[in-house]
N, C-alpha and C positions, 0 to 999 in steps of 0.2 A: 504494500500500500504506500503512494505518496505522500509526504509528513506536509505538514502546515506550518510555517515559518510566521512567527505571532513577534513585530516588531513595535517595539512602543518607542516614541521619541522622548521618553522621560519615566523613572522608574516612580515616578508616580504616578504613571498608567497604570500600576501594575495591581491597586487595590482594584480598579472596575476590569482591568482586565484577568483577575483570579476565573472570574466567570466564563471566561472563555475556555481559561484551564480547564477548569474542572468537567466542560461541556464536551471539550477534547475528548478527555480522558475518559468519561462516560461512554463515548462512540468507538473508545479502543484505536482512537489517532495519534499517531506517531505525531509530535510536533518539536521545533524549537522554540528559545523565547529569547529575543534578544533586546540591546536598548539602543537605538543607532538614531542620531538627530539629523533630518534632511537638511539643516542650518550650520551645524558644528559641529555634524562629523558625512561632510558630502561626500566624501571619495568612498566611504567605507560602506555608504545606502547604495552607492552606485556597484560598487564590488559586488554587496547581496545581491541585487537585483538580478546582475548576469553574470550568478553564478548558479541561484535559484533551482533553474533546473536540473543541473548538474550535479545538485549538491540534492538530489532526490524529493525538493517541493513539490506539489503540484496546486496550493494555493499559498498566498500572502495574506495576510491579514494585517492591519497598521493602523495604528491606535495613536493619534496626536489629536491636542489641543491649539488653542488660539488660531495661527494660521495653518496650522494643521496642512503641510504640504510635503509629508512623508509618505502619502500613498499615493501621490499622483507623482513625486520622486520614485520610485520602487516601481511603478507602473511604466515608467518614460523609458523603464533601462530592460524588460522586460516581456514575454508575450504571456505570462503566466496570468490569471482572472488576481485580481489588488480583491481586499474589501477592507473598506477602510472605516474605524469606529471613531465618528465624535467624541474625543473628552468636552466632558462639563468643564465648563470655566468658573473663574470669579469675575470673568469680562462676560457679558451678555448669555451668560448661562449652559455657554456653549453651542450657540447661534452661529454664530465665529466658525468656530471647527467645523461645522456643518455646513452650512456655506462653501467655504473654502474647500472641504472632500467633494462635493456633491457637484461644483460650476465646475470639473476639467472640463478642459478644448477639446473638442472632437480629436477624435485619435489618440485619446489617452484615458480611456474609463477606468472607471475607481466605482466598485460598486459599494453604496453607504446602506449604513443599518443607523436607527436613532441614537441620541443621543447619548451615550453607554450605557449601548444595545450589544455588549460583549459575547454573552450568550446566544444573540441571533447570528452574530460574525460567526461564530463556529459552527453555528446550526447548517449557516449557509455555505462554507465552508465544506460539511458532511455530504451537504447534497451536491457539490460540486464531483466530490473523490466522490461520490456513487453512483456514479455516471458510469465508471467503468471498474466499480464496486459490487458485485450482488451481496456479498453479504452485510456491508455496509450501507445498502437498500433497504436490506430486509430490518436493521436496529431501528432505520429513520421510520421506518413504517410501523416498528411498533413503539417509538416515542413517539409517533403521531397519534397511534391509537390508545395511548396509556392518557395521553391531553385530552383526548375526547372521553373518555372514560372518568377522569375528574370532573371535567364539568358535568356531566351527566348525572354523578352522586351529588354534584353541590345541587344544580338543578333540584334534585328530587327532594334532598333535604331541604331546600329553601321553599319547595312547593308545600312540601305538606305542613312546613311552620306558619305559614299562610293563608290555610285552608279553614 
């Protein structure tokens, strides 16, 4: 299976990015985690990028805040699918990040999740690798039907507290 390469531009990604971990690791994906800044450390986002493949990735995932232009960095040096997570800021809440992942220029997509939306980067991630996954088809299809299965007991508990 190919591993997911989870780079944050600050290891204070790294409390909303736990959730990715862990979402990983629940799907049984191989991943890296690294801290590479598309501002102060460019040569070495540009190294990851294109080496990516090579080095056995078959998704990115990059987690910046403010201007948040380390996944459209990662994306420019790459053919691998980017997905890139808004950090929450103390500047506009994280409006900023999002923005900035989400406006690439045609020819350099960056797929975004909300606002640390950690957990859906990996989700989306899973469904990328189970493309050419069946058995990593088969986990998403039953953490898909594990979520339909919760809401259905709250559902029913909340119906008949109401009845």
């Amino acid at each position: 299976m190919k591993k997911v390469c989870i780079v944050m531009g600050s290891d204070s990604d790294l409390k909303v990015m736990a959730k990715c971990i862990s979402k990983l690791k629940d799907f049984d994906i191989p991943f890296d985690v690294r801290v590479i800044s598309a501002h102060r450390t460019p040569a070495a986002a540009e190294a990851l990028a294109k080496n990516a493949i090579a080095d056995g990735f078959g998704v990115i995932i990059a987690a910046a805040g403010k201007a948040a232009h380390l996944g459209g960095v990662l994306a420019a040096y790459t053919t691998l699918p980017v997905i890139g997570v808004p950090m929450g800021t103390s500047v506009m809440g994280g409006m900023d990040s999002l923005l900035s992942i989400v406006q690439m220029p045609k020819g350099i997509p960056v797929a975004t999740v909300a606002i640390d939306g950690a957990e859906n980067a990996a989700i989306l991630a899973a469904q990328i690798l189970a493309l050419s996954d069946a058995d990593l088809a088969e986990k998403l299809m039953q953490f898909k039907q594990n979520m339909a299965e919760e809401v259905r007991q709250k559902d029913e508990k909340i119906s008949k507290q109401y009845q």
